[in-house]
C-alpha positions in Angstrom: 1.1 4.1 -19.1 4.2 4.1 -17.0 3.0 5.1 -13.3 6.6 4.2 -11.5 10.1 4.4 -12.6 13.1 3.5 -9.9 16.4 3.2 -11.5 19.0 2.6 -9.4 17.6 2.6 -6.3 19.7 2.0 -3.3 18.7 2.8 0.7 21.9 2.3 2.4 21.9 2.7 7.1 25.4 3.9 8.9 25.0 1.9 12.0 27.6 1.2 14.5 28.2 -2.1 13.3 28.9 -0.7 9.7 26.7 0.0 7.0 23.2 -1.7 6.4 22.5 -2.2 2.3 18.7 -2.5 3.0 18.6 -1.8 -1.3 21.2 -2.5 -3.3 20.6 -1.1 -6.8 16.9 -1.5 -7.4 15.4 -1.1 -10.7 11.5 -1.0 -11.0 8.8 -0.2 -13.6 4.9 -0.6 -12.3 2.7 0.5 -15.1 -1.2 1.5 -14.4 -3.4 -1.3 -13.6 -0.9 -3.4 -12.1 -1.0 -5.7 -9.0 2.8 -6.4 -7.6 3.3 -8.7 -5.1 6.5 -8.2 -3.4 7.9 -11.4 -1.8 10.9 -12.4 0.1 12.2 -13.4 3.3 12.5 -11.0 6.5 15.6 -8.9 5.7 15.2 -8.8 1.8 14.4 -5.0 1.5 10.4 -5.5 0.8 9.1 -2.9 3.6 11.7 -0.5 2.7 11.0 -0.4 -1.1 7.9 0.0 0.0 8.6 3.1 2.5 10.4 4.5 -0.4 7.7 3.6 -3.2 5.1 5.9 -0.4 8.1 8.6 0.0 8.2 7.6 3.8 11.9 7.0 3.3 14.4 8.9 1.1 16.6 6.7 -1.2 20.3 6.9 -0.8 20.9 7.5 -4.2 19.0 6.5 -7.9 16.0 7.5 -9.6 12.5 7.6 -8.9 10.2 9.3 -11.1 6.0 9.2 -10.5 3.9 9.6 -14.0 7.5 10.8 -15.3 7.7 13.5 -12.3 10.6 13.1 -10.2 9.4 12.7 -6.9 10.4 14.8 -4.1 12.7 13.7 -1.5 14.3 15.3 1.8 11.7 17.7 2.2 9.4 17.0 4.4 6.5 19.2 3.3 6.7 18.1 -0.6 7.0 14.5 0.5 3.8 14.5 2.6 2.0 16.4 -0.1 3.1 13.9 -2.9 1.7 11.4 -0.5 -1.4 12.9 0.0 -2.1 13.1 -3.2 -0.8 10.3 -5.0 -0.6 7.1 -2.3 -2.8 5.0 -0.2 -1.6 2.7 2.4 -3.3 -0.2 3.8 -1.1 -1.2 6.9 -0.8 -5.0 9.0 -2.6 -3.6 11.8 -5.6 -1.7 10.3 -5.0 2.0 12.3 -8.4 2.8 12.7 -9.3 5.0 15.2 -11.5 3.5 18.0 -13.5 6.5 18.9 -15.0 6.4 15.3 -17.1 4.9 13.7 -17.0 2.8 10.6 -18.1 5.3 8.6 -16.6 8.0 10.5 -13.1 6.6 9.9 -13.4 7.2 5.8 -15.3 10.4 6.6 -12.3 11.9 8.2 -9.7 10.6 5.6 -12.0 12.6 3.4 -12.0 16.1 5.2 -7.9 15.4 5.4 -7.8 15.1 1.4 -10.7 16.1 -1.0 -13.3 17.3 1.3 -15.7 15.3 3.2 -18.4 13.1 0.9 -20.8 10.6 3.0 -22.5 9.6 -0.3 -18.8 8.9 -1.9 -17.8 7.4 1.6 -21.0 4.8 1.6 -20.3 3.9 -1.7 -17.0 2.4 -0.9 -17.9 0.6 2.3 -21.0 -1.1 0.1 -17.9 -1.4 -2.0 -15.9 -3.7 0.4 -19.2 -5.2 1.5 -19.6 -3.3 5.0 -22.7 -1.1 3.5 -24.3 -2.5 7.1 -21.6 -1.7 9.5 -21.6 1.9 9.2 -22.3 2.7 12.4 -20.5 0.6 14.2 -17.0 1.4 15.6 -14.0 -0.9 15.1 -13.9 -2.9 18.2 -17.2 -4.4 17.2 -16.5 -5.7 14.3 -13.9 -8.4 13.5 -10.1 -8.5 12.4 -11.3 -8.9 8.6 -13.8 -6.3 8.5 -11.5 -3.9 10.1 -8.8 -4.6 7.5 -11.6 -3.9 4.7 -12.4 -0.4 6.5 -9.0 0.4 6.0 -9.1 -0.7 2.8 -12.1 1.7 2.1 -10.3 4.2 3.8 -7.4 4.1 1.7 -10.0 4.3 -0.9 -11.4 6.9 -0.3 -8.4 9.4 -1.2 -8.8 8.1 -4.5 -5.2 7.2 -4.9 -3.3 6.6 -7.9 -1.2 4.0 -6.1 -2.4 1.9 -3.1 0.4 -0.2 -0.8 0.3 -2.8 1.4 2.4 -3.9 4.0 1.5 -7.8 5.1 -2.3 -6.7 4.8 -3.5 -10.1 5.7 -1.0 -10.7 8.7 -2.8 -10.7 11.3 -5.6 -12.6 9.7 -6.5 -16.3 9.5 -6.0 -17.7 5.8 -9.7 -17.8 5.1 -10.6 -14.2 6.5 -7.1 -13.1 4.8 -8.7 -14.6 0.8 -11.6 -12.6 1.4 -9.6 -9.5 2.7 -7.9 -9.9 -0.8 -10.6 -10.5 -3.4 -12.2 -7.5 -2.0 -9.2 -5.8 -2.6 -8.9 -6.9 -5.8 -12.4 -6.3 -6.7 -12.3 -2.4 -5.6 -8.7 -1.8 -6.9 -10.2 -2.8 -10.3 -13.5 -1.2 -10.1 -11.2 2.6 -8.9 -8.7 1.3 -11.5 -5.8 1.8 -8.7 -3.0 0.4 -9.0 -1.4 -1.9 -6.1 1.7 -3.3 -4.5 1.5 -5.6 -2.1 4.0 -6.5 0.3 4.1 -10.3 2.1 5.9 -13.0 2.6 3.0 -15.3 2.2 2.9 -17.7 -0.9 -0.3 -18.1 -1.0 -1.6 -14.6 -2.0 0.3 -15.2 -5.4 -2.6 -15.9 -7.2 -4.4 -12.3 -6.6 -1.2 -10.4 -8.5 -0.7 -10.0 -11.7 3.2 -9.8 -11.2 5.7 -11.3 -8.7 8.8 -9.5 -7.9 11.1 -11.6 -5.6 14.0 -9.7 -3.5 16.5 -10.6 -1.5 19.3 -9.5 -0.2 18.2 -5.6 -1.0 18.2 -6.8 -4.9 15.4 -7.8 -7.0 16.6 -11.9 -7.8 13.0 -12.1 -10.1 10.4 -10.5 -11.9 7.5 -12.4 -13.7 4.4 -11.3 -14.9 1.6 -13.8 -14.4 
């Protein structure tokens, strides 16, 4: 089944200096189950597809249907509950909150969505292999654990899509393969689908699909 249809996306910025084309007539169809990698260089448009794949940015004009719903755009309150409901977000520099703890931090995403579930919320730590860490808070436990909270955390509003933005950024390439095949391994055990911003080669070989942009246009698409 189709989960995401963009047709003629474009996201254009008035500056000063003139106008910015940060998309330039972007045409996208993610189906359920997929893992997209988006890659180009700095500049190409990734994070803002992105921002307007999460309804975090409104396009300037074209299409964007959601499971064949249109999805809302330049209201704020629709916007926000479409995200709620539909999108998790897994972000380069994990966001958790250092007061909580481990399991606190999915325990409150939880109370903000569904309703609060510690059974549900242990389940998807043991998930991303933290099951032993649920007490700590995030300052105790390193750079790739804290990205794999957040990855529970994102989780844990059982989303229909999950994003990343340069996930692994901040991590050395051996902490950032392990960040990945755990989520990999959870996306297919929730059967979530994912798109994955980066710039990094290397993480090619956990998609299923490369799209390529540059330039605010999509220069490839290729199914692996």
């Amino acid at each position: 089944m189709t989960l995401v249809n963009m047709a003629g996306i474009h996201r254009h910025y008035v500056m000063a200096s003139g106008t910015v084309k940060a998309l330039n007539g972007i045409n996208l169809n993610i189906k359920e189950g997929e893992r997209v990698l988006l890659l180009g260089p700095s500049g190409s448009g990734k994070t803002t597809l992105l921002n307007c794949l999460a309804a975090l940015d409104n396009p300037t004009e074209g299409d964007y249907t959601f499971k064949e719903v249109e999805v809302p755009r330049g209201h704020a309150e629709k916007m926000t509950t479409f995200r709620r409901e539909n999108i998790g977000y897994v972000f380069q520099f994990f966001n958790l909150l250092q007061d909580l703890t481990v399991l606190e931090n999915i325990l409150l995403i939880q109370e903000l969505s569904d309703g609060r579930d510690e059974a549900r919320a242990r389940e998807l730590l043991a998930l991303v292999g933290l099951e032993e860490e649920v007490n700590r808070f995030p300052a105790e436990i390193s750079g790739g654990q804290q990205q794999r909270v957040a990855i529970a955390r994102s989780l844990a509003k059982k989303p229909n899509l999950l994003l990343g933005d340069e996930l692994t950024g901040n991590l050395d390439s051996e902490t950032s393969a392990k960040v990945m095949e755990v989520l990999v391994s959870a996306c297919k055990a929730e059967g979530i689908t994912t798109v994955m911003v980066t710039h990094d080669e290397s993480l090619i070989k956990y998609a299923n699909r490369v799209v390529r942009l540059d330039s605010g246009k999509i220069i490839s698409d290729e199914r692996i």
